[in-house]
N, CA, C and O atoms as a CHARMM CRD file, in Angstrom:
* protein
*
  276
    1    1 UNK  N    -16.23700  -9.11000 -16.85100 PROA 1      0.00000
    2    1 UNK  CA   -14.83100  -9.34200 -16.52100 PROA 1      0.00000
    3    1 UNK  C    -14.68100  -9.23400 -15.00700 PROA 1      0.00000
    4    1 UNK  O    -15.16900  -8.24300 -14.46300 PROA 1      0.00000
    5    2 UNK  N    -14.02700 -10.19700 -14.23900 PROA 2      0.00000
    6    2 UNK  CA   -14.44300 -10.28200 -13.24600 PROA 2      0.00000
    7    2 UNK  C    -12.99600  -9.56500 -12.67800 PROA 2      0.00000
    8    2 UNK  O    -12.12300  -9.44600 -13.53800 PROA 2      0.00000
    9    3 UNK  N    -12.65600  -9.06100 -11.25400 PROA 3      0.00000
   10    3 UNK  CA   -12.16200  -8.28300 -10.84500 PROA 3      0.00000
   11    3 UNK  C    -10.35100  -8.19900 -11.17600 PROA 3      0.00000
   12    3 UNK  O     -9.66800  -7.17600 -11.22700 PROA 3      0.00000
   13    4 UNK  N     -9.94500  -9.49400 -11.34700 PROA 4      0.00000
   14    4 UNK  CA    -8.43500 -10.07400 -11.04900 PROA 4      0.00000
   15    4 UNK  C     -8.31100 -10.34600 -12.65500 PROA 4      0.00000
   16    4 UNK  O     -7.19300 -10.46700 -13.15700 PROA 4      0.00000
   17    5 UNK  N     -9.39600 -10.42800 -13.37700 PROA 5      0.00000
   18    5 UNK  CA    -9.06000 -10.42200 -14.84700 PROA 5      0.00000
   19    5 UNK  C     -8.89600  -9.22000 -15.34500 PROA 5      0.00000
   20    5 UNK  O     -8.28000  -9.15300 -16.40900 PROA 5      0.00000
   21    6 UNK  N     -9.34400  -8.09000 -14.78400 PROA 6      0.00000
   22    6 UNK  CA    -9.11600  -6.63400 -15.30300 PROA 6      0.00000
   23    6 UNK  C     -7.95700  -5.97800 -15.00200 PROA 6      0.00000
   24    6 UNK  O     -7.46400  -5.02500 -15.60500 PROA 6      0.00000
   25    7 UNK  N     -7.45300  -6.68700 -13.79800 PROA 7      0.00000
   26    7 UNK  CA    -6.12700  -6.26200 -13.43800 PROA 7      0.00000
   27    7 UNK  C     -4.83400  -6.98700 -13.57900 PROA 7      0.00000
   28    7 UNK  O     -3.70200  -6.59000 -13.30500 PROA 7      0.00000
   29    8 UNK  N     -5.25200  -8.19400 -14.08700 PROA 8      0.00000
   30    8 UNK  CA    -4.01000  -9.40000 -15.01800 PROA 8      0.00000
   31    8 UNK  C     -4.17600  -8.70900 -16.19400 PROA 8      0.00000
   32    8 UNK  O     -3.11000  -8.50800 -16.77600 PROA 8      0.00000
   33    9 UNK  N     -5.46900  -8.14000 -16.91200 PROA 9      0.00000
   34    9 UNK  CA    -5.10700  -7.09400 -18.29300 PROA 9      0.00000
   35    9 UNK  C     -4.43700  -5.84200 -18.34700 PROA 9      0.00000
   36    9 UNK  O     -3.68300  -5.40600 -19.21700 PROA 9      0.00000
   37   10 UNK  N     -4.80500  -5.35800 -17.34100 PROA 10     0.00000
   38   10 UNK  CA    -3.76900  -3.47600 -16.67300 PROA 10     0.00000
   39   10 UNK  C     -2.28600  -4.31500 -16.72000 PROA 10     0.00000
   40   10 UNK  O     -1.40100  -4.20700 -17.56900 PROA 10     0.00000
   41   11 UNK  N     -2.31400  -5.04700 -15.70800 PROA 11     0.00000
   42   11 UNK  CA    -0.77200  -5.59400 -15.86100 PROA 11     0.00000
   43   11 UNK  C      0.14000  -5.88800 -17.26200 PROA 11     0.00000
   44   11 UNK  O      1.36600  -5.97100 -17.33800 PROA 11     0.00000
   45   12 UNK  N     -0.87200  -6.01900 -18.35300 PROA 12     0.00000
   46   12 UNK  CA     0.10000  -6.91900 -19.37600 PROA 12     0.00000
   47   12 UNK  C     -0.12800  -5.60900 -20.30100 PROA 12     0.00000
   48   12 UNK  O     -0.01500  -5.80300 -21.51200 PROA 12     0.00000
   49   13 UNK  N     -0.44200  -4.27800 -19.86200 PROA 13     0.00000
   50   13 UNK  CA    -0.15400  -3.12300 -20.77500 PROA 13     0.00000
   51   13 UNK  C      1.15600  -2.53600 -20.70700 PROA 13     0.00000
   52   13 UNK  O      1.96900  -2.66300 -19.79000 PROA 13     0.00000
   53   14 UNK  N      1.30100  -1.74800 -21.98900 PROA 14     0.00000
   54   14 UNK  CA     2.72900  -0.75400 -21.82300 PROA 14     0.00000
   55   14 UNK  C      2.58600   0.05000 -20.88400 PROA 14     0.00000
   56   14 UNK  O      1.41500   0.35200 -20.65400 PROA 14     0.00000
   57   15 UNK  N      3.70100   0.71700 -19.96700 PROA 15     0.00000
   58   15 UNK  CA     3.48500   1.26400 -18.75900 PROA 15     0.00000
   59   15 UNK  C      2.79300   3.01500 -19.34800 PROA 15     0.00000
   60   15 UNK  O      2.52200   3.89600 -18.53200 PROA 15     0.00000
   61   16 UNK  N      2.63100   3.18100 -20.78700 PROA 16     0.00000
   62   16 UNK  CA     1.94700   4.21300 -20.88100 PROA 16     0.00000
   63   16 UNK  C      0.82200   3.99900 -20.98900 PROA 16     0.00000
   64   16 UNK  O      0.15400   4.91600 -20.51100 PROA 16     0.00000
   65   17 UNK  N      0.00900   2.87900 -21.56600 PROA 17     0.00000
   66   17 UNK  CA    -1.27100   2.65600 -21.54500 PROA 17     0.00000
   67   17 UNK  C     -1.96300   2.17200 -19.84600 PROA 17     0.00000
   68   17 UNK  O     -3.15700   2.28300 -19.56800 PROA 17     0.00000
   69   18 UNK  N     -1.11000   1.74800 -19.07700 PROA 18     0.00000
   70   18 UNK  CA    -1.16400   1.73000 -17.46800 PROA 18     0.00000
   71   18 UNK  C     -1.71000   2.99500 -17.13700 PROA 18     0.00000
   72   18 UNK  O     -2.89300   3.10600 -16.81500 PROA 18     0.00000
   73   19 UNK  N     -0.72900   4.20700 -17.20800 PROA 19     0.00000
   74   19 UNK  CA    -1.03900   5.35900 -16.62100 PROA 19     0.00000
   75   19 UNK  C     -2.23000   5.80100 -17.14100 PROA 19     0.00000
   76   19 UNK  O     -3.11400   6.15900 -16.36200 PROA 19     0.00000
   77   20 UNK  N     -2.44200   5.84400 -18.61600 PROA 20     0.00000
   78   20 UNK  CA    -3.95500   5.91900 -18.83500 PROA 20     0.00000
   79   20 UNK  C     -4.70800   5.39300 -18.28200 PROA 20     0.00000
   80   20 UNK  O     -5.69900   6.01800 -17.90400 PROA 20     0.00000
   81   21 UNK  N     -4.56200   4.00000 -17.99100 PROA 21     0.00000
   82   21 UNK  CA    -5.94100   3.75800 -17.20700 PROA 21     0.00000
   83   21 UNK  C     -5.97900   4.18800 -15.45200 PROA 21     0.00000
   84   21 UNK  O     -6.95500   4.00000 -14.72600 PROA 21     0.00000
   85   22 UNK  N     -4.99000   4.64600 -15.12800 PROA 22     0.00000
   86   22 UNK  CA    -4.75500   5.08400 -13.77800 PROA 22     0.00000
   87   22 UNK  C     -5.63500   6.45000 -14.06300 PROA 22     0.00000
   88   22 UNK  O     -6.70600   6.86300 -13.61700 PROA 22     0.00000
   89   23 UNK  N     -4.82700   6.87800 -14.87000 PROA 23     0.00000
   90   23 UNK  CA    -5.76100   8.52500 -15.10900 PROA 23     0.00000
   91   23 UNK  C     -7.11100   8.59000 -15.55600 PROA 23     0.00000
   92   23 UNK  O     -7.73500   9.64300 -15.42100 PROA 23     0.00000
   93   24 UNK  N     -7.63200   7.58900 -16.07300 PROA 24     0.00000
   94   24 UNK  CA    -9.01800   7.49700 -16.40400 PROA 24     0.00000
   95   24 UNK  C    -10.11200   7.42400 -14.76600 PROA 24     0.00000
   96   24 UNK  O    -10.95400   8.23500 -14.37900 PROA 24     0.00000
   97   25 UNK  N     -9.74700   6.41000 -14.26700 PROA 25     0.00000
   98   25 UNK  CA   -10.19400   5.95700 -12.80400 PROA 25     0.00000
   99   25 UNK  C    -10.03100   7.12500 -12.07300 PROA 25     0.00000
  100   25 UNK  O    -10.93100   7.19400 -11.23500 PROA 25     0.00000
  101   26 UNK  N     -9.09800   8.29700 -12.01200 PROA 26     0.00000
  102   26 UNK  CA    -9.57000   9.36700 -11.43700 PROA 26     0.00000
  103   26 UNK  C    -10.36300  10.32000 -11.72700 PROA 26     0.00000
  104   26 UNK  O    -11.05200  11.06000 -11.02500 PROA 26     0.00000
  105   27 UNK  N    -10.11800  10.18700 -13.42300 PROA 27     0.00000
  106   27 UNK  CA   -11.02800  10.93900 -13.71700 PROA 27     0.00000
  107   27 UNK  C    -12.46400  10.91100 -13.08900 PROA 27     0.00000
  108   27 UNK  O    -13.30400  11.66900 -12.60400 PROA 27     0.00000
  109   28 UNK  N    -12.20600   9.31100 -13.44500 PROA 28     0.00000
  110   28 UNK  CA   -13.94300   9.03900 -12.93500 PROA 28     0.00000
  111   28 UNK  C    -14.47100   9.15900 -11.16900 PROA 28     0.00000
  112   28 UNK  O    -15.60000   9.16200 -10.67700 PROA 28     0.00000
  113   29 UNK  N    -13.33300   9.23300 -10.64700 PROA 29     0.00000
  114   29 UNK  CA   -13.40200   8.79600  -9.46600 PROA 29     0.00000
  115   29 UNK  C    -14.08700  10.53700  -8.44100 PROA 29     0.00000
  116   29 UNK  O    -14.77300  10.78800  -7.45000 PROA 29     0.00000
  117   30 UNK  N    -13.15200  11.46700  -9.76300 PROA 30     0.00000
  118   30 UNK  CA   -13.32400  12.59800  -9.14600 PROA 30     0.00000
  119   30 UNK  C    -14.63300  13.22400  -9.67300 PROA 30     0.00000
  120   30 UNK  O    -15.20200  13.96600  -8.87200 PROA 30     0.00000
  121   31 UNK  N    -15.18300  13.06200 -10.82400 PROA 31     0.00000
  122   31 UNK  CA   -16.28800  13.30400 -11.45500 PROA 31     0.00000
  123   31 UNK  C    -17.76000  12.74700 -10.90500 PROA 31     0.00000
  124   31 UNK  O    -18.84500  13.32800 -10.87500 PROA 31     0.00000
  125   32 UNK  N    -17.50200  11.80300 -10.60900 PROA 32     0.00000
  126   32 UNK  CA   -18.76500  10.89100  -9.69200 PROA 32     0.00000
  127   32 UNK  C    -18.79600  11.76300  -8.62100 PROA 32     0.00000
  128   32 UNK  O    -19.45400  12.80300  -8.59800 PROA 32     0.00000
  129   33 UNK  N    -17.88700  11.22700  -7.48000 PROA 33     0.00000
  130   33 UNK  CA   -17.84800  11.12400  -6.28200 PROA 33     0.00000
  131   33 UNK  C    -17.71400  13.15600  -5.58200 PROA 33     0.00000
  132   33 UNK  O    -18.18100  13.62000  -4.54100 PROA 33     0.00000
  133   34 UNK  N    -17.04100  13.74600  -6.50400 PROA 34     0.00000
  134   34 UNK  CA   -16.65700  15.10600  -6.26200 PROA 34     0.00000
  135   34 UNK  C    -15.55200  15.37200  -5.15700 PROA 34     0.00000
  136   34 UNK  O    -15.47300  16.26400  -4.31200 PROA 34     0.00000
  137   35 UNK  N    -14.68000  14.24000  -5.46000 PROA 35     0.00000
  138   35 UNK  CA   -13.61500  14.40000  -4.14400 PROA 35     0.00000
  139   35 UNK  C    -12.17700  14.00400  -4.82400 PROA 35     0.00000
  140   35 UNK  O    -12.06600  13.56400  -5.96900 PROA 35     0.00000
  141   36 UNK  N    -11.39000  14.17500  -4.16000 PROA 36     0.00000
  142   36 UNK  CA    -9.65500  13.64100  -4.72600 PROA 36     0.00000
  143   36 UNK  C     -9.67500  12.13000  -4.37200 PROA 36     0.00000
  144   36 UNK  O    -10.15400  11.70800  -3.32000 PROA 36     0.00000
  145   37 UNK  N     -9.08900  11.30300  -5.38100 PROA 37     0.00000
  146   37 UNK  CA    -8.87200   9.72900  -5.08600 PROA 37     0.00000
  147   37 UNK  C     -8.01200   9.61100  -3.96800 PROA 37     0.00000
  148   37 UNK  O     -7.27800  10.51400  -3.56600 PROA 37     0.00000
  149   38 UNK  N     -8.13800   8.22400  -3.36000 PROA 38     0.00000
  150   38 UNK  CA    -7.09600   7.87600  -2.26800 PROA 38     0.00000
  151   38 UNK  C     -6.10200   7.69000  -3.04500 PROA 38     0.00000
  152   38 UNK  O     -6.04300   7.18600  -4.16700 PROA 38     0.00000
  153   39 UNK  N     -5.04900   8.28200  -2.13900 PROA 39     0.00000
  154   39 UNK  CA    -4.01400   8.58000  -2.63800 PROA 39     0.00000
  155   39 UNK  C     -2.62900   8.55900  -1.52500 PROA 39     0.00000
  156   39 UNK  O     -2.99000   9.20200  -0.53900 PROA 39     0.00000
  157   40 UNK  N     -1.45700   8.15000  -1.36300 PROA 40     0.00000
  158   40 UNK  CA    -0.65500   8.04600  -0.07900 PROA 40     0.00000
  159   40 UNK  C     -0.22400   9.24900  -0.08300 PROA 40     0.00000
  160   40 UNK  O     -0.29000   9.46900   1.12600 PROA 40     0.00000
  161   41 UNK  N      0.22600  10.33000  -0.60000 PROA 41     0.00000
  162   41 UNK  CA    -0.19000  11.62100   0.07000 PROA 41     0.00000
  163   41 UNK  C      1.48500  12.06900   0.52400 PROA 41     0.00000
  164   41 UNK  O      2.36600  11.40100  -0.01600 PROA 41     0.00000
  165   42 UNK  N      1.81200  12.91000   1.26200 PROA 42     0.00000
  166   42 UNK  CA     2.94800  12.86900   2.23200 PROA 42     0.00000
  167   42 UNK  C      2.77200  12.14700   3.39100 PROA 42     0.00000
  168   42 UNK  O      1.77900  12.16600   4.11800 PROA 42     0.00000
  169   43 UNK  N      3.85100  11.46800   3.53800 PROA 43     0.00000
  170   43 UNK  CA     3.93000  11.24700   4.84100 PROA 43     0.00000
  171   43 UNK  C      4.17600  12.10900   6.28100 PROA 43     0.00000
  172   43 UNK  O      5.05700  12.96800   6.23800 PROA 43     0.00000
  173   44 UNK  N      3.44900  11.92400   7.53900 PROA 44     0.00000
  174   44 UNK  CA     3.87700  12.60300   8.29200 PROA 44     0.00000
  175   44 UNK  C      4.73400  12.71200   9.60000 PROA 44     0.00000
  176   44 UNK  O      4.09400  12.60300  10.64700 PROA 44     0.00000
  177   45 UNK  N      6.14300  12.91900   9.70200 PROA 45     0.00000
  178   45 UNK  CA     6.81800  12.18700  10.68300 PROA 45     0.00000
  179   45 UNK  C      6.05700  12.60500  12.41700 PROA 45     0.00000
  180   45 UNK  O      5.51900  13.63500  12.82400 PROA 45     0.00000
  181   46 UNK  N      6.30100  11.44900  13.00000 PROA 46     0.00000
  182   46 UNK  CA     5.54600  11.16800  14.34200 PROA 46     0.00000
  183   46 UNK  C      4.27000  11.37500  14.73800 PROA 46     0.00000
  184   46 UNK  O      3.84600  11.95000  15.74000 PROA 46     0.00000
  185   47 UNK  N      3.41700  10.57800  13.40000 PROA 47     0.00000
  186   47 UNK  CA     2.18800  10.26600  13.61700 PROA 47     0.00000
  187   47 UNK  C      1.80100   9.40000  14.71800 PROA 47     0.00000
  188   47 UNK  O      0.86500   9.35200  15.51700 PROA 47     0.00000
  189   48 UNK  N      2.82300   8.75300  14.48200 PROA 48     0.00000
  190   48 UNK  CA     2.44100   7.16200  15.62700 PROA 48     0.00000
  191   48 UNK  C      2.88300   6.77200  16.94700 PROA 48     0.00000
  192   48 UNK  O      2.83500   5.70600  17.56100 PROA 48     0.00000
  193   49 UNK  N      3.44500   8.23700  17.29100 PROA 49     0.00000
  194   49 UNK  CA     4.65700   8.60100  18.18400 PROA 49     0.00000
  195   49 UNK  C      3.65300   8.48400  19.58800 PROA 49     0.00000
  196   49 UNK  O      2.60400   9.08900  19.80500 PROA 49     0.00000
  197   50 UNK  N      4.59700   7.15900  20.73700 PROA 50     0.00000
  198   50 UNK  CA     3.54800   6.67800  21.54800 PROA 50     0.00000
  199   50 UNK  C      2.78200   5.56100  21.44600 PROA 50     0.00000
  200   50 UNK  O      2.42600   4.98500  22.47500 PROA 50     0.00000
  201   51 UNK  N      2.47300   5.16500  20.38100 PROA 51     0.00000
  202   51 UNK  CA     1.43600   4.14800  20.04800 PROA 51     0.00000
  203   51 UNK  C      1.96000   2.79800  19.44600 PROA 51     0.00000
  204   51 UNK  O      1.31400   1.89900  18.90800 PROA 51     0.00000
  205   52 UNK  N      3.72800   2.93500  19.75800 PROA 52     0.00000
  206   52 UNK  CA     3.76900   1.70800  19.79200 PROA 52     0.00000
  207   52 UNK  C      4.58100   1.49100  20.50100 PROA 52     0.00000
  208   52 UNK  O      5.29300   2.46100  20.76200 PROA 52     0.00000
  209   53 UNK  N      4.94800   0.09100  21.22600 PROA 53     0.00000
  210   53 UNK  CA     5.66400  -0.27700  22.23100 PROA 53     0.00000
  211   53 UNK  C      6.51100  -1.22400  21.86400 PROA 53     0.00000
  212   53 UNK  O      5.88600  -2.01600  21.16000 PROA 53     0.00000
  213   54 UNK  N      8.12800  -1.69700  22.03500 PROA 54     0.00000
  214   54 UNK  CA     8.96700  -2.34600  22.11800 PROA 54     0.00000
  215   54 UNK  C      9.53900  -2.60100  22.82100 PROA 54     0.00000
  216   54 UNK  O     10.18700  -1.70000  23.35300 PROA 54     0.00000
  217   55 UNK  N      9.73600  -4.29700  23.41700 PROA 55     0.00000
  218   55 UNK  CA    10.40600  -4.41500  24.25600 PROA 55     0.00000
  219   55 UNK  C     11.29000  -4.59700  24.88700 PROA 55     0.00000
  220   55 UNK  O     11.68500  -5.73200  24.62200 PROA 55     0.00000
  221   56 UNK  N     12.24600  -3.89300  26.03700 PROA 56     0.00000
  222   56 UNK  CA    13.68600  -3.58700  26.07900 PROA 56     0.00000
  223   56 UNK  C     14.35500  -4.76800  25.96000 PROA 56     0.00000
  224   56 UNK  O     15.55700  -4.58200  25.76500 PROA 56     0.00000
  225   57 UNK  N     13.97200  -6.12200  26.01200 PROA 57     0.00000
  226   57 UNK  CA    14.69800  -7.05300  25.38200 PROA 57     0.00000
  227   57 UNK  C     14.78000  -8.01400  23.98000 PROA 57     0.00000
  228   57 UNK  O     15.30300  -9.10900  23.77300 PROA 57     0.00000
  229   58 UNK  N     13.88200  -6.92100  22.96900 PROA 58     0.00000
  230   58 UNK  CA    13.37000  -7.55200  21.83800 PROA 58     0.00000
  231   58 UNK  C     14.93600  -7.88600  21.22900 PROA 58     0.00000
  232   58 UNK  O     14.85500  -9.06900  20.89700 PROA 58     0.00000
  233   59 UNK  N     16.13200  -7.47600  20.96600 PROA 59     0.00000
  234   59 UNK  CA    17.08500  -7.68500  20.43100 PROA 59     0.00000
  235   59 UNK  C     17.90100  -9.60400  21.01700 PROA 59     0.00000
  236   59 UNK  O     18.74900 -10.18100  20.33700 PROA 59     0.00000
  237   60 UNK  N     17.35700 -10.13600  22.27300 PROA 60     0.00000
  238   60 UNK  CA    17.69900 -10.76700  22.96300 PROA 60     0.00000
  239   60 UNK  C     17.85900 -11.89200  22.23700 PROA 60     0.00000
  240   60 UNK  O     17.44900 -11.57500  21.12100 PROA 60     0.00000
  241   61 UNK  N     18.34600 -13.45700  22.18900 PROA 61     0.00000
  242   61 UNK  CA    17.92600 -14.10600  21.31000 PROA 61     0.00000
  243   61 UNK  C     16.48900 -14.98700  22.49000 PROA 61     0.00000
  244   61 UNK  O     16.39100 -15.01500  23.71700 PROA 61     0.00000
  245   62 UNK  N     15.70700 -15.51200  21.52100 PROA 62     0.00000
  246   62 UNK  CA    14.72400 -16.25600  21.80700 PROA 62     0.00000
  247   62 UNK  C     15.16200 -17.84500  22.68000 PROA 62     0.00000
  248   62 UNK  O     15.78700 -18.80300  22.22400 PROA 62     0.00000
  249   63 UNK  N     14.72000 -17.70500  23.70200 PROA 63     0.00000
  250   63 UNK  CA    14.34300 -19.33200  24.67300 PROA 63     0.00000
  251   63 UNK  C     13.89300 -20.40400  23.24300 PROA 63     0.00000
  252   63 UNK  O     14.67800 -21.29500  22.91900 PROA 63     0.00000
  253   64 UNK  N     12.99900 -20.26400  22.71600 PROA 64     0.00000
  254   64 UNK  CA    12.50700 -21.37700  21.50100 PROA 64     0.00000
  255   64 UNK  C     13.90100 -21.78300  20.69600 PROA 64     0.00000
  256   64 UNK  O     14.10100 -22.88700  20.19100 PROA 64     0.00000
  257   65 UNK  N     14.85800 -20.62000  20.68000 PROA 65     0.00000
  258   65 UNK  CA    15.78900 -21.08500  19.41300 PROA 65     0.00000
  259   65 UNK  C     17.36100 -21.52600  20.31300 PROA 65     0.00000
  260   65 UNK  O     18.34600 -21.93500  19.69900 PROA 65     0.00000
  261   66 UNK  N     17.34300 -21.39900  21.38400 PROA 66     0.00000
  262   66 UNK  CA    18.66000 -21.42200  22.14000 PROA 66     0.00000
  263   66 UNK  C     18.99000 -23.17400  21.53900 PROA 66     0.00000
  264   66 UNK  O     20.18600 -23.45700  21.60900 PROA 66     0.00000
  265   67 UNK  N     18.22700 -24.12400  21.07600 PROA 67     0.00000
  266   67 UNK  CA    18.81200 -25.54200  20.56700 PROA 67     0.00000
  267   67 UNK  C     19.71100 -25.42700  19.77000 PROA 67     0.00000
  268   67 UNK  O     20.73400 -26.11000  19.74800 PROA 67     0.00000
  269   68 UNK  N     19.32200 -24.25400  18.78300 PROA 68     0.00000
  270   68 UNK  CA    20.16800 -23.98800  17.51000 PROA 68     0.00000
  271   68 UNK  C     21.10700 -23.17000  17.58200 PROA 68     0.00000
  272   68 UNK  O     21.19200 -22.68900  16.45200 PROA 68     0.00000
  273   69 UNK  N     22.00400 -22.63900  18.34500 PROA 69     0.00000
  274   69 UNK  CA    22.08400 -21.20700  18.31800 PROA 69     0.00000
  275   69 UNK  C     23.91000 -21.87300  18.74800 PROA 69     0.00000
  276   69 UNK  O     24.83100 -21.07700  18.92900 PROA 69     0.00000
């Protein structure tokens, strides 16, 4: 069963037989590997703080669209 067919079949389960197979895959995931699955976790505010830049005229309208505008 190739990758997108196993997960067009997860998809067309009841959302309790879903979570089973969610919970199975950790099982396995944690039993193999000996670690916690990826997982999104908490988020943490101002991780990214600095690392991104915007520019003081991004609100402006665009030169390309002034025909339409």
């Amino acid at each position: 069963m190739s990758d997108l067919a196993f997960l067009e079949t997860v998809k067309l389960m009841p959302p309790d037989y879903q979570q089973e197979v969610k919970d199975f895959i950790e099982f396995v995931w944690e039993k193999k590997l000996g670690k916690e699955p990826l997982s999104q976790g908490k988020r943490i505010p101002g991780l990214f703080k600095g690392k991104m830049w915007m520019s003081p005229d991004f609100d402006e309208p665009l030169e390309d669209f002034k025909d339409y505008m």
